[in-house]
C-alpha positions as semicolon CSV with decimal commas, in nm:
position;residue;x (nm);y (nm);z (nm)
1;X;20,810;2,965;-2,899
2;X;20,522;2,729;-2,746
3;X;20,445;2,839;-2,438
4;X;20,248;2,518;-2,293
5;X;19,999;2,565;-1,948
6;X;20,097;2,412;-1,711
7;X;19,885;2,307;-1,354
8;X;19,913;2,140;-1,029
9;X;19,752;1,832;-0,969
10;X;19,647;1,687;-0,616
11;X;19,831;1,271;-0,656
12;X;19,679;1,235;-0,294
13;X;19,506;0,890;-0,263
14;X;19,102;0,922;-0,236
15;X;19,067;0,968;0,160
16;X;18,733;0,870;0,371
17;X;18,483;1,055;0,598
18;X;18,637;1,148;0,922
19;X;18,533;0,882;1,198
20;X;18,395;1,077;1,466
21;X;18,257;0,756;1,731
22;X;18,600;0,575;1,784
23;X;18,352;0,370;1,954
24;X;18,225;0,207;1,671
25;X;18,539;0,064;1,536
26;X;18,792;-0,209;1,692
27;X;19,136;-0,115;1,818
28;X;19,249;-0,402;1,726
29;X;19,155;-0,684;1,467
30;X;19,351;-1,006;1,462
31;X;19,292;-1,323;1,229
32;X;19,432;-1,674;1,276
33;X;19,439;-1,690;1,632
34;X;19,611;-1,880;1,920
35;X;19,690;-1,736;2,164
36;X;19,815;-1,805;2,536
37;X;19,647;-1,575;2,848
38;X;19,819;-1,612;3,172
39;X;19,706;-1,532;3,497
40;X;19,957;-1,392;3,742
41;X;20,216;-1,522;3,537
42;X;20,066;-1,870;3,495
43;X;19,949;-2,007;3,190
44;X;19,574;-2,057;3,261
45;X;19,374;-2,004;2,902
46;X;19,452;-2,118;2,572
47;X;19,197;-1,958;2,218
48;X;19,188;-2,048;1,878
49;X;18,972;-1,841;1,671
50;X;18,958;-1,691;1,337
51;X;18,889;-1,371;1,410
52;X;18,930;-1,164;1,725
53;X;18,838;-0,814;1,762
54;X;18,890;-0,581;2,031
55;X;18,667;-0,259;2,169
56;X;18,822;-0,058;2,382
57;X;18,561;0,260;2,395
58;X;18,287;0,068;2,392
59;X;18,062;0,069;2,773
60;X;18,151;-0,164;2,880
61;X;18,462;-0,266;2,661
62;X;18,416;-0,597;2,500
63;X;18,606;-0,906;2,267
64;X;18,434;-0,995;1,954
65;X;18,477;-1,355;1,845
66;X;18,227;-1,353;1,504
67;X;18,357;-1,636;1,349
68;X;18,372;-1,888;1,614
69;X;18,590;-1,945;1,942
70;X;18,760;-2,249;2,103
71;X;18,920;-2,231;2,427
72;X;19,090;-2,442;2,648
73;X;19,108;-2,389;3,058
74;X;19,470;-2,524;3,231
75;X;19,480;-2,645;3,583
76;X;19,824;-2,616;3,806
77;X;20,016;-2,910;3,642
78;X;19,877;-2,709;3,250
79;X;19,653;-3,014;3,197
80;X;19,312;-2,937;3,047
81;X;19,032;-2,941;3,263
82;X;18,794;-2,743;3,076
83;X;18,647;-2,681;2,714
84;X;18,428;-2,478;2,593
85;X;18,316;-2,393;2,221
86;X;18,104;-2,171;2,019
87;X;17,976;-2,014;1,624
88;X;18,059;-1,680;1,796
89;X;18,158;-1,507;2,167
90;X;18,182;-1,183;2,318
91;X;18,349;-1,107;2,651
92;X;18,285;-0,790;2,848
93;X;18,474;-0,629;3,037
94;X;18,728;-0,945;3,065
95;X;18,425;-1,071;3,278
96;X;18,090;-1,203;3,132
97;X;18,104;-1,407;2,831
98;X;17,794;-1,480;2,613
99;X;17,801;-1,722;2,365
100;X;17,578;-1,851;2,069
101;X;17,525;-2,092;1,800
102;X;17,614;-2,482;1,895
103;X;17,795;-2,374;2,247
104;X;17,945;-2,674;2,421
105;X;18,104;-2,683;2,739
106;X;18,292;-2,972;2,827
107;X;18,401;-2,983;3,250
108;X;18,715;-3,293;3,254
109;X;18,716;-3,281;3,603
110;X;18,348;-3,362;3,670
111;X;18,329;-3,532;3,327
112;X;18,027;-3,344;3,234
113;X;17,897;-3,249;2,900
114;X;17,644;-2,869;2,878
115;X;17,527;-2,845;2,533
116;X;17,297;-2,536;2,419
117;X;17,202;-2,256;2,157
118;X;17,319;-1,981;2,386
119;X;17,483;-1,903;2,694
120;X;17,587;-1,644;2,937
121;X;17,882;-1,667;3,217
122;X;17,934;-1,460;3,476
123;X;18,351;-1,569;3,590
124;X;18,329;-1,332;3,831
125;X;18,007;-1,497;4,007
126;X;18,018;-1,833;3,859
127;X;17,663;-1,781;3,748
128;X;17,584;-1,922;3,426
129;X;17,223;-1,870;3,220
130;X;17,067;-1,999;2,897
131;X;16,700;-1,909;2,835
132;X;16,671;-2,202;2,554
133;X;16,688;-2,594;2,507
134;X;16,953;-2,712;2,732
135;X;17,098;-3,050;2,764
136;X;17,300;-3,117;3,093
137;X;17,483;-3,481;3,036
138;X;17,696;-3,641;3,347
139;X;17,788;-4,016;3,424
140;X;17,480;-4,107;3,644
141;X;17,245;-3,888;3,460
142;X;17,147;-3,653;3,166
143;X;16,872;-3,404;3,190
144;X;16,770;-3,145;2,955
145;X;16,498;-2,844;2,936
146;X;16,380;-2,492;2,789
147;X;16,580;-2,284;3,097
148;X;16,900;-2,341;3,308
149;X;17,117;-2,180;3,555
150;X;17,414;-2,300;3,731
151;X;17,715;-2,185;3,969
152;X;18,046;-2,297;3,886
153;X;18,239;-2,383;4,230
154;X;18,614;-2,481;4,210
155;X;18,578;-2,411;3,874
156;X;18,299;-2,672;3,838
157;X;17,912;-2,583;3,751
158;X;17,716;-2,736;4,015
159;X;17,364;-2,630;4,166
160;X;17,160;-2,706;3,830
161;X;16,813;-2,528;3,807
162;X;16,669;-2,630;3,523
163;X;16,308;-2,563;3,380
164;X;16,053;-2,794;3,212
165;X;16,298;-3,067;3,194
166;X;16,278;-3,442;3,071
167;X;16,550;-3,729;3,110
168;X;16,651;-3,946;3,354
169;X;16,863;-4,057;3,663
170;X;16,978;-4,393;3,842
171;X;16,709;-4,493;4,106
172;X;16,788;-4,735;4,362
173;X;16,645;-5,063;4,443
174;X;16,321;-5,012;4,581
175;X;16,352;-5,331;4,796
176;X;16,605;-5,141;4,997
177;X;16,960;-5,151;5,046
178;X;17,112;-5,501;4,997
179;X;17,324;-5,643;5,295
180;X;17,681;-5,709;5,231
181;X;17,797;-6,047;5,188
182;X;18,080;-6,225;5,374
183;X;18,427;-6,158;5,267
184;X;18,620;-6,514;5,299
185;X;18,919;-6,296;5,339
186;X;18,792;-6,133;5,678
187;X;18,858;-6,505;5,847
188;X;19,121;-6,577;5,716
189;X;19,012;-6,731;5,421
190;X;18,765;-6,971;5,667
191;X;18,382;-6,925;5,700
192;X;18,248;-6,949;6,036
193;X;17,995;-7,178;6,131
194;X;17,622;-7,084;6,132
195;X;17,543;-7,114;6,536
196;X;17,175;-7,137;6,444
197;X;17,222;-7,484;6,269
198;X;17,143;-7,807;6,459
199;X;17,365;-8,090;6,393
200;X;17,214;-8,392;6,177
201;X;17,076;-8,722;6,343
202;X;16,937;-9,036;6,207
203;X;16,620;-9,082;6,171
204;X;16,479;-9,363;6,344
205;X;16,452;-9,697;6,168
206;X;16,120;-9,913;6,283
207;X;16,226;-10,286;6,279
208;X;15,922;-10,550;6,229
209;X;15,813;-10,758;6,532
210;X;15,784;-11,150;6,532
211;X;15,497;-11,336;6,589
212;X;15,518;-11,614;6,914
213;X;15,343;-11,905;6,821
């Protein structure tokens, strides 16, 4: 009789260290994003991002965006009225976002174009910061400089500071202000007289005089 040895063996998969900062790793990682957030039940924002990560432990707890973010802002009638883009985002604490790398902001309602390297917002506040080459472009103007700050209002940025700027803006006509000129329509469709005018005469004609012999 063969008596053959037998012995246990451990088939449990290979396992890692024990994580002991939860801090350090994302409760949640999501790719191929797009994705709806409402506010008090009404769709307000709309992002589209490859990668999204969540911290919850973190202080203060923060959204990782490190492959890029798009997102879209919806006014009351869900019509876009503001854009903003970025090569990566964070958001803390639901609050301040800071973005980097080709960040453009693009405001519908005042049809106004912020294009930079990096950027901070405050939504809380409205206060929004950059610290590097800026370029502010609007219909009657387009400025640009080294350091910026703004407030949105209404969910506008107004209030520009900006630092060691260049560009340029409309000037007026440095004759003055032009005066209107008369409407036809306002008579009627008949232009008054000018009262200052005198009325045309003939000039006198000299006749030649005959010579009495």
């Amino acid at each position: 009789m063969l008596a053959v040895p037998l012995s246990c063996t451990n088939d449990a998969p290979p396992m890692g260290n024990t994580v002991i900062g939860r801090d350090s790793l994302p409760v949640m990682t999501t790719y191929g994003v797009s994705k709806l957030i409402t506010d008090s039940g009404v769709v307000r924002y709309k992002i589209i991002a490859e990668e999204w990560r969540i911290y919850d432990k973190t202080t203060p707890p923060r959204w990782e965006f490190p492959k890029g973010l798009f997102l879209e802002r919806y006014d009351n009638k869900f019509k876009v009225n503001l854009r903003f883009a970025a090569d990566s985002a964070w958001l803390y604490n639901q609050n301040v976002w800071k973005l980097r790398g080709n960040v453009v902001l693009d405001d519908k309602t005042s049809q106004s174009r912020l294009r930079t390297q990096e950027l901070y917002w405050n939504m809380q506040t409205g206060e929004m910061a950059s610290n590097v080459h800026t370029t502010l472009k609007q219909p009657q103007q387009e400025i640009e400089g080294t350091w910026f700050r703004a407030t949105m209002q209404n969910g506008r940025p107004t209030q520009y500071h900006i630092r060691q700027s260049r560009g340029f803006m409309p000037m007026g006509d440095a004759a003055g202000p032009q005066q209107p000129q008369p409407n036809a329509s306002d008579n009627g469709g008949q232009t008054q007289a000018d009262s200052t005018q005198q009325p045309k005469r003939d000039a006198p004609v000299s006749h030649p005089k005959t010579r009495r012999e």
